[in-house]
C-alpha positions as CSV (number, residue, x, y, z in Angstrom):
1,X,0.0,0.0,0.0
2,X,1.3,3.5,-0.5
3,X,1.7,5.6,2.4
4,X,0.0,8.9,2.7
5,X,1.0,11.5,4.8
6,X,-2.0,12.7,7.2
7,X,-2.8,14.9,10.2
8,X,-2.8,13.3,13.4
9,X,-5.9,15.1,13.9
10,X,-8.5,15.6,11.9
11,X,-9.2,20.2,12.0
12,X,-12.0,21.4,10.6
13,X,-12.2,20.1,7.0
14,X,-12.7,23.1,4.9
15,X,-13.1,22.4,1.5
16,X,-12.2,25.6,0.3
17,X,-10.5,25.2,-3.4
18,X,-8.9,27.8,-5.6
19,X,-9.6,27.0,-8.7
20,X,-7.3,28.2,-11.1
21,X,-8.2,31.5,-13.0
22,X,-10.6,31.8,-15.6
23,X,-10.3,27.8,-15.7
24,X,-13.9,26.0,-16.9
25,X,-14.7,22.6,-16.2
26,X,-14.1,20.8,-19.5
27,X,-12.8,17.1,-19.1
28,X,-10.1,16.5,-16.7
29,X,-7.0,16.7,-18.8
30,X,-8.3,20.4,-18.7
31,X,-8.5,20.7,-15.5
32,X,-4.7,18.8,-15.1
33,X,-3.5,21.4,-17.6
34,X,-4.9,24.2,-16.3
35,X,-3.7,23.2,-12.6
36,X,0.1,23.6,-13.9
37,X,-0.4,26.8,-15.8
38,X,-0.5,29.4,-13.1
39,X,2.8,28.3,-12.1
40,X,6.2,30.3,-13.0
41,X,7.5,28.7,-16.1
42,X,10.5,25.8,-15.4
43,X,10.1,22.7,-13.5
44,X,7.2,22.5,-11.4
45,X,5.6,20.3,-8.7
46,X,1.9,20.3,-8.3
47,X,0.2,20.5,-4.5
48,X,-1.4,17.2,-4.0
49,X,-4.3,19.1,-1.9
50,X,-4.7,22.0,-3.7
51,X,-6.4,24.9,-0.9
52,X,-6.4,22.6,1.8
53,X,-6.1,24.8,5.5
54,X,-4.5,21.3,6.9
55,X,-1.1,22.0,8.2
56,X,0.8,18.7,7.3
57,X,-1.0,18.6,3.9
58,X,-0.7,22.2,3.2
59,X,1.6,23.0,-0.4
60,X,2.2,19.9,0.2
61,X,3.7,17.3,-3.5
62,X,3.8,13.9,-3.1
63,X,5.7,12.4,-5.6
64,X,3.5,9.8,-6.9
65,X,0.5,12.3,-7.6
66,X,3.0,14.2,-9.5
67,X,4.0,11.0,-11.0
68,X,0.5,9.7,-12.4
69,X,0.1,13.8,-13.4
70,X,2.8,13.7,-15.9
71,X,1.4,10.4,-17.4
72,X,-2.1,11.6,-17.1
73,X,-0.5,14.3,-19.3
74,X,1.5,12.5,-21.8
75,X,-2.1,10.7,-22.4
76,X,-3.6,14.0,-22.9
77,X,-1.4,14.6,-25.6
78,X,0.2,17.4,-23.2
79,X,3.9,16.9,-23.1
80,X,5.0,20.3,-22.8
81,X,3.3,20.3,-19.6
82,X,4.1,16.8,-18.1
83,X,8.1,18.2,-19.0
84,X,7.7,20.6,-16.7
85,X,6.6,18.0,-13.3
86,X,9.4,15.7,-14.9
87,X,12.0,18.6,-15.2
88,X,10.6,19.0,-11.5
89,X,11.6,15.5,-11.0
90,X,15.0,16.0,-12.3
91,X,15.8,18.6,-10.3
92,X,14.9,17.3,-7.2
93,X,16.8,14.2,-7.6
94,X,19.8,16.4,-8.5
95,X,19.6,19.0,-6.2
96,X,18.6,17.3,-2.9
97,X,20.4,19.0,0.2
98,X,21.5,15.2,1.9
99,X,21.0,12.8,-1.1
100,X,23.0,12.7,-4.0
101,X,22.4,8.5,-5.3
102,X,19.5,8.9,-7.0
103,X,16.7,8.6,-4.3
104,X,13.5,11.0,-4.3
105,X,12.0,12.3,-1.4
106,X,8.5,10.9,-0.9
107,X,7.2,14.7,-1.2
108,X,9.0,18.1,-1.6
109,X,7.2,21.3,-1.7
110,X,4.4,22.4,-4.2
111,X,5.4,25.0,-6.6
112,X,7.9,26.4,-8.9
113,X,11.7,24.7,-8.3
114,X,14.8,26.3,-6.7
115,X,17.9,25.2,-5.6
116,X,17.8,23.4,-2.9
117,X,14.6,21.6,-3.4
118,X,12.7,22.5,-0.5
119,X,11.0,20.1,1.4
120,X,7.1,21.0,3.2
121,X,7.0,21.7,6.7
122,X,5.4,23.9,9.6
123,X,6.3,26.0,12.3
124,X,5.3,24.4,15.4
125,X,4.1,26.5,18.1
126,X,4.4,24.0,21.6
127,X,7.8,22.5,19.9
128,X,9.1,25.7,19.0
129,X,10.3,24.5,15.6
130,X,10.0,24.4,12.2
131,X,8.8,20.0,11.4
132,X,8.6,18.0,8.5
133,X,6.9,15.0,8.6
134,X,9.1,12.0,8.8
135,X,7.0,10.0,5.7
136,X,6.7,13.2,3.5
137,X,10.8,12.8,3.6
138,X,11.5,9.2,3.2
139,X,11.6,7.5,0.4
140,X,8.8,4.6,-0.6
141,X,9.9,1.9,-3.4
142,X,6.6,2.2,-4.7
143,X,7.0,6.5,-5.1
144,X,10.4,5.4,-7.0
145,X,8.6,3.5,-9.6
146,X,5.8,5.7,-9.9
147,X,8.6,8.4,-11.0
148,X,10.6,6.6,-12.9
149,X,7.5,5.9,-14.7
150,X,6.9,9.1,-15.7
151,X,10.5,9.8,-16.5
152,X,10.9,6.5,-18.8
153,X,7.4,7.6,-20.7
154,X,8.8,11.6,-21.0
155,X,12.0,9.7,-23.0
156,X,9.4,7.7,-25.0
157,X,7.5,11.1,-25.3
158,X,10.7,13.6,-25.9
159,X,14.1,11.3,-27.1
160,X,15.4,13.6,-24.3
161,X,18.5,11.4,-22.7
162,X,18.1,13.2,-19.6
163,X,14.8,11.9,-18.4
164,X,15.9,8.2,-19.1
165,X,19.0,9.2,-17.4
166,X,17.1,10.4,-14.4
167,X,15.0,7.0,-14.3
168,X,18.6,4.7,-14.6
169,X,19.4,6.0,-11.2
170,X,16.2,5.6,-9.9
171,X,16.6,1.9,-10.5
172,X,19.8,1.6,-9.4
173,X,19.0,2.9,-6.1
174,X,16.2,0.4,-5.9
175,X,18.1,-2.2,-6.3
176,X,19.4,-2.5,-2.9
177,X,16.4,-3.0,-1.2
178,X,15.6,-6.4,-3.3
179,X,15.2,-9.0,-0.3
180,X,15.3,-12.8,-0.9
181,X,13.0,-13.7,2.2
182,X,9.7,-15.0,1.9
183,X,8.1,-14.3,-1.7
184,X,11.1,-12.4,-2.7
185,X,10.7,-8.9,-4.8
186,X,12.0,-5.7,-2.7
187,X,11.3,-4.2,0.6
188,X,9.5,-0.8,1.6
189,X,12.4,1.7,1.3
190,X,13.5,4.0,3.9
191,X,11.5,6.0,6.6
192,X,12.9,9.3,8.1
193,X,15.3,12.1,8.1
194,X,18.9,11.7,7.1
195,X,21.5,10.6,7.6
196,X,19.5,7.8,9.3
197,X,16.9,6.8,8.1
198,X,14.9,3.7,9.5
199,X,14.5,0.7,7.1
200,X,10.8,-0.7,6.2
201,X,11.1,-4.1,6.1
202,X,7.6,-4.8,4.8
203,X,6.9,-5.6,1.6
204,X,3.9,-4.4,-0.2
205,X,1.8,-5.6,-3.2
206,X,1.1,-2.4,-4.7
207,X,4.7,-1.3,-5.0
208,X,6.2,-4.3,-6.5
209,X,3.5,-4.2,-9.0
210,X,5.0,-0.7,-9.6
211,X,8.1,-1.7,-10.0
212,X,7.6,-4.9,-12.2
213,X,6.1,-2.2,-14.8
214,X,9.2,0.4,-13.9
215,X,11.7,-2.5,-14.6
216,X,10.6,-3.5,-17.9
217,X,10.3,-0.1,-18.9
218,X,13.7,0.4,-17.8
219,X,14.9,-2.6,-19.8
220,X,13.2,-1.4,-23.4
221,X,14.6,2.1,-23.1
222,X,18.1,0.8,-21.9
223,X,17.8,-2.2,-24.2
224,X,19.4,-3.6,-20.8
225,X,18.1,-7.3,-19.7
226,X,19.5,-6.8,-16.8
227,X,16.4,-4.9,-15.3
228,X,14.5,-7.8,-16.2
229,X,15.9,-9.8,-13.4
230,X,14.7,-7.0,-11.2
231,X,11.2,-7.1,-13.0
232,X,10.9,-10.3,-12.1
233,X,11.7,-10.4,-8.5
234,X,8.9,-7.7,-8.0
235,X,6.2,-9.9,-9.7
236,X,7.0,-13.2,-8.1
237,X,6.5,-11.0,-4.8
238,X,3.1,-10.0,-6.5
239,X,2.1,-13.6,-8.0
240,X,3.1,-15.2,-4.5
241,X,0.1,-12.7,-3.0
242,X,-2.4,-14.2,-4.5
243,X,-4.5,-15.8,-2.3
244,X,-6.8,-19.1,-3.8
245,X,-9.1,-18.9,-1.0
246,X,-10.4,-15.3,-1.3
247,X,-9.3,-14.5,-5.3
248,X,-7.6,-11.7,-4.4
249,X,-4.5,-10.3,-3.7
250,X,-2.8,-9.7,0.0
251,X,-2.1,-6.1,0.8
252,X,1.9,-7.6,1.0
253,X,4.0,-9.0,3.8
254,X,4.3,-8.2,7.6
255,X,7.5,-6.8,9.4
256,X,9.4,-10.2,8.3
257,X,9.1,-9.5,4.8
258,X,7.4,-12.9,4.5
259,X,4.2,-13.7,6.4
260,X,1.7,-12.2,4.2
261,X,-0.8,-9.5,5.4
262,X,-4.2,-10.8,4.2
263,X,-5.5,-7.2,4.7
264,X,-7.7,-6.2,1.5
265,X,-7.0,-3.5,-0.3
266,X,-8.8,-2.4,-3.5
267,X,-5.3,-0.9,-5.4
268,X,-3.7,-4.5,-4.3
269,X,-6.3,-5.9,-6.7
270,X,-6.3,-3.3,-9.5
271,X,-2.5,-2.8,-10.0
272,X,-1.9,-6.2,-11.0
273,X,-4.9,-6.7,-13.4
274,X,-3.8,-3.3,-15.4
275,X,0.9,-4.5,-15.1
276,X,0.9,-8.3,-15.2
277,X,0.4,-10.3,-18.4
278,X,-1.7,-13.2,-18.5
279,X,-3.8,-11.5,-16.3
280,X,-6.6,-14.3,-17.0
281,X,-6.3,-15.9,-13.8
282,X,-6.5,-13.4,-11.5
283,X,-9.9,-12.3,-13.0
284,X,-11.3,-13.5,-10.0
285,X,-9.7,-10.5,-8.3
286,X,-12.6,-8.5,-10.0
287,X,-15.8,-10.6,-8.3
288,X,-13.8,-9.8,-4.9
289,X,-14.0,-6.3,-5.2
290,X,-17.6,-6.1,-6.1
291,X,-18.6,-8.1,-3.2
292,X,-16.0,-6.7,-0.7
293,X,-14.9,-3.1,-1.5
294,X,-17.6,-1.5,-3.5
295,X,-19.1,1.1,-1.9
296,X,-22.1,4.6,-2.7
297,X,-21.5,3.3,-6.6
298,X,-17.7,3.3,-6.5
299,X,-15.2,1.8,-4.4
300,X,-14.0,2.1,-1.1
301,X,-10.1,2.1,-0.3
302,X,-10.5,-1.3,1.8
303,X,-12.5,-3.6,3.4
304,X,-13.5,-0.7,5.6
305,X,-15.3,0.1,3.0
306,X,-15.6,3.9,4.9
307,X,-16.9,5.4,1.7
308,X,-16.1,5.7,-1.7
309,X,-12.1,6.7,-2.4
310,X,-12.4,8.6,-5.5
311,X,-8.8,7.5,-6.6
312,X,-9.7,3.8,-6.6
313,X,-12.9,4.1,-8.3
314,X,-11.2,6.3,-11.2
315,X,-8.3,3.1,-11.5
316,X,-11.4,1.1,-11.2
317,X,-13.3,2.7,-13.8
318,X,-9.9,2.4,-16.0
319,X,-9.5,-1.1,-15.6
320,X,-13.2,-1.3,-16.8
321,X,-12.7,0.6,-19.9
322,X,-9.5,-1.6,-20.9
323,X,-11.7,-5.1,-20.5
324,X,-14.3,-3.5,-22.5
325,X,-16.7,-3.8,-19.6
326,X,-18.7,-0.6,-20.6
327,X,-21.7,-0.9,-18.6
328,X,-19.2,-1.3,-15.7
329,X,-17.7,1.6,-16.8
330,X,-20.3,4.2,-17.0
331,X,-21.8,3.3,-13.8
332,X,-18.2,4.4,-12.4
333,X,-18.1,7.4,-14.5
334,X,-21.1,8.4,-13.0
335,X,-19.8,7.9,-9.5
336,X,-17.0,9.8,-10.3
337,X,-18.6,12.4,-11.7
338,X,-20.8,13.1,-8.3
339,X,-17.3,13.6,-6.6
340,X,-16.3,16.7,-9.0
341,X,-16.0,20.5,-8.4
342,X,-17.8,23.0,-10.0
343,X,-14.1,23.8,-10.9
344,X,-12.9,20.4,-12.4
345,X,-11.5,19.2,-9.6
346,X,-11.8,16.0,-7.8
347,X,-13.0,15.4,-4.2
348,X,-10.5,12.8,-2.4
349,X,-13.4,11.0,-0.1
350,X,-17.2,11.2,-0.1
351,X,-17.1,11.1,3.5
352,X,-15.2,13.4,5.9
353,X,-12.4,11.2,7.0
354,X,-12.1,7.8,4.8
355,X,-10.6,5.5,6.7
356,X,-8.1,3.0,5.4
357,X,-7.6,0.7,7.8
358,X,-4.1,1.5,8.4
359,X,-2.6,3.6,11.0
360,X,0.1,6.4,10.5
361,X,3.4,5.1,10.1
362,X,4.0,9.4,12.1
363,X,2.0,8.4,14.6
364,X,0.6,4.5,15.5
365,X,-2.0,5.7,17.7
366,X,-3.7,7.4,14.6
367,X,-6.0,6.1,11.9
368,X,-4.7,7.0,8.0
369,X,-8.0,8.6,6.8
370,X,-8.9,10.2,3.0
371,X,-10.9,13.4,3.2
372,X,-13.5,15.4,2.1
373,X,-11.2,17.7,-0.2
374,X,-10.1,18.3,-3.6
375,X,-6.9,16.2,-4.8
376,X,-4.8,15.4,-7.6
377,X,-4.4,12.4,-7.7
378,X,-7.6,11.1,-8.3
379,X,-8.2,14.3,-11.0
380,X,-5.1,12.2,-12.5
381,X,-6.4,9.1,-12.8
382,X,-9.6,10.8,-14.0
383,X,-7.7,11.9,-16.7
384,X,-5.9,8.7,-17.5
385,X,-9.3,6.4,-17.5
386,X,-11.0,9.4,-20.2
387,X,-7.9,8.8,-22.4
388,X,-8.1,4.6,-21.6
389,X,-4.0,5.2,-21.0
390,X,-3.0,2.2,-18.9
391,X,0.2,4.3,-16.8
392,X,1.9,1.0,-16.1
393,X,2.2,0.1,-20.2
């Protein structure tokens, strides 16, 4: 599962969005474009929770919504644009003020790029401090794929060396958390401020499914087998989740890195169906869902099932689309559609606080909710199911 950062208690949940200027509605790779317009020209990260009053989410760019923006991009036939989040990427990998071996910072800050990156933070009245929050500057496996994803389909995009350049590291840095225990594939990645970092140990379902589609995209623009070896590491850590009994997928591993966490997630079940081949007999997978995660015409983001999670059901509504399961389809396109803006945007959560059924890895005593506000990552995804773009492909 991929870790969001949230606030260990929930404020009052304004959902106060500026919408960009002049900006209409239109479809949502209109609403993706015009989000990165009003930005300085140059490299550029987008806020994940665009007017949110939350402190620890406020100008706040996580890497993989930035990531799955530049591909929504690409597949709205908007390079110039998705060049500028993966220029943004660049730079940050380049121009980090610890790291210098090709890692990314799980989120930096929203906006137009100097040198130093900077990372998000807040002052902290009681501490008497500035704080960043110890997820927003680790660095998740999964995050890694996501943006070398984006880098590797800019170089399809552009021929520009640089980007596959940028994405090379990426895997190389990956590399070194590939762990032989249990189903094999790679760990979580690193939690935590320098130079220190703690290690996750976990392994999760969603990420290597990330990074078997990052791996063989690394190999065809390399022409390098090598990352094939990686590629398949990952997926035999995803093919080893699937569990006969339920037909779906585990969430991913415990603390051991092999005793598998039979928690249900809905991207656990998605990721697979839209990266693997021979995706035939994990079908079931689908059936699963229905009867365990759907939820108010959508999905919910677990067998919580607090709501519907407006992210899922647009990668839901995607995997739809690309089986050619239309009715499905357009009943998910209408769910989706309830959760939009007057301004295009895209509310995270039909319910004040969606829980996940995870706790923060900031704080153990606190759930890891969605919420009631306008985000871009599901706007992304949005995007991507309009255009039928399948990110990991």
């Amino acid at each position: 599962m991929r870790a969001l950062t949230i606030v260990k208690r929930i404020l009052a949940l304004a959902t106060v969005f500026c919408a960009v200027s002049g900006a209409a509605a239109g479809d949502a790779c209109g609403t993706l474009a015009a989000s990165v317009a009003p930005a300085p020209g140059g490299p550029v990260f987008l806020a994940s929770y665009p007017g949110t009053t939350i402190r620890e989410l406020k100008d706040v760019a996580f890497l993989y919504d930035n990531a799955v923006a530049a591909v929504a991009l690409i597949g709205c036939n908007d390079v110039a644009r998705a060049r500028r989040i993966g220029d943004a990427i660049l730079l940050a990998q380049d121009h980090d003020r610890a790291w210098h071996d090709g890692r990314l910072r799980n989120a930096t800050l929203a906006g137009a790029l100097a040198k130093p990156v900077k990372l998000a933070g807040w002052w902290d009245d009681n501490l008497k401090k500035w704080v960043e929050d110890r997820y927003q500057v680790g660095s998740d496996t999964g995050n890694q794929a996501w943006a070398m994803l984006a880098l590797l389909a800019l170089d399809s995009a552009t021929h520009d060396p640089h980007y596959r350049a940028g994405a090379l590291r990426l895997g190389q840095w990956l590399e070194r958390w590939r762990d032989g225990r249990g189903p094999g594939g790679f760990t979580g990645g690193v939690f935590g401020h320098e130079p220190r970092p703690d290690v996750l140990t976990w392994k999760s379902t969603e990420h290597n499914t990330d990074l078997v589609a990052a791996f063989r995209a690394l190999a065809r623009a390399t022409a390098d087998t090598h990352w094939l070896t990686d590629a398949a590491a990952a997926e035999r850590m995803v093919r080893e989740s699937w569990m006969r009994d339920c037909r779906c997928f585990a969430v991913g591993t415990g603390l051991d890195g092999a005793t598998p966490n039979r928690f249900l997630a809905l991207d656990a079940q998605i990721f697979p169906l839209l990266a693997l081949d021979r995706t035939a007999r994990y079908r079931g997978a689908l059936a699963t869902m229905r009867r365990q995660l759907a939820r108010d015409g959508g999905y919910a983001y677990s067998e919580e099932r607090a709501g519907l999670w407006t992210e899922g059901t647009a990668q839901a509504a995607l995997l739809m689309e690309l089986l050619h399961r239309d009715a499905d389809a357009a009943a998910l396109g209408h769910a989706l559609a309830a959760m939009r803006t007057p301004s295009g945007a895209y509310i995270a959560a039909d319910t004040r606080a969606h829980a996940t059924g995870f706790m923060l890895d900031t704080d153990p005593t606190q759930p890891r909710d969605y919420f009631h506000i306008p985000a871009l990552a599901p706007l992304a995804w949005a995007a991507l199911a309009e255009r039928k773009v399948n990110p990991f492909r």
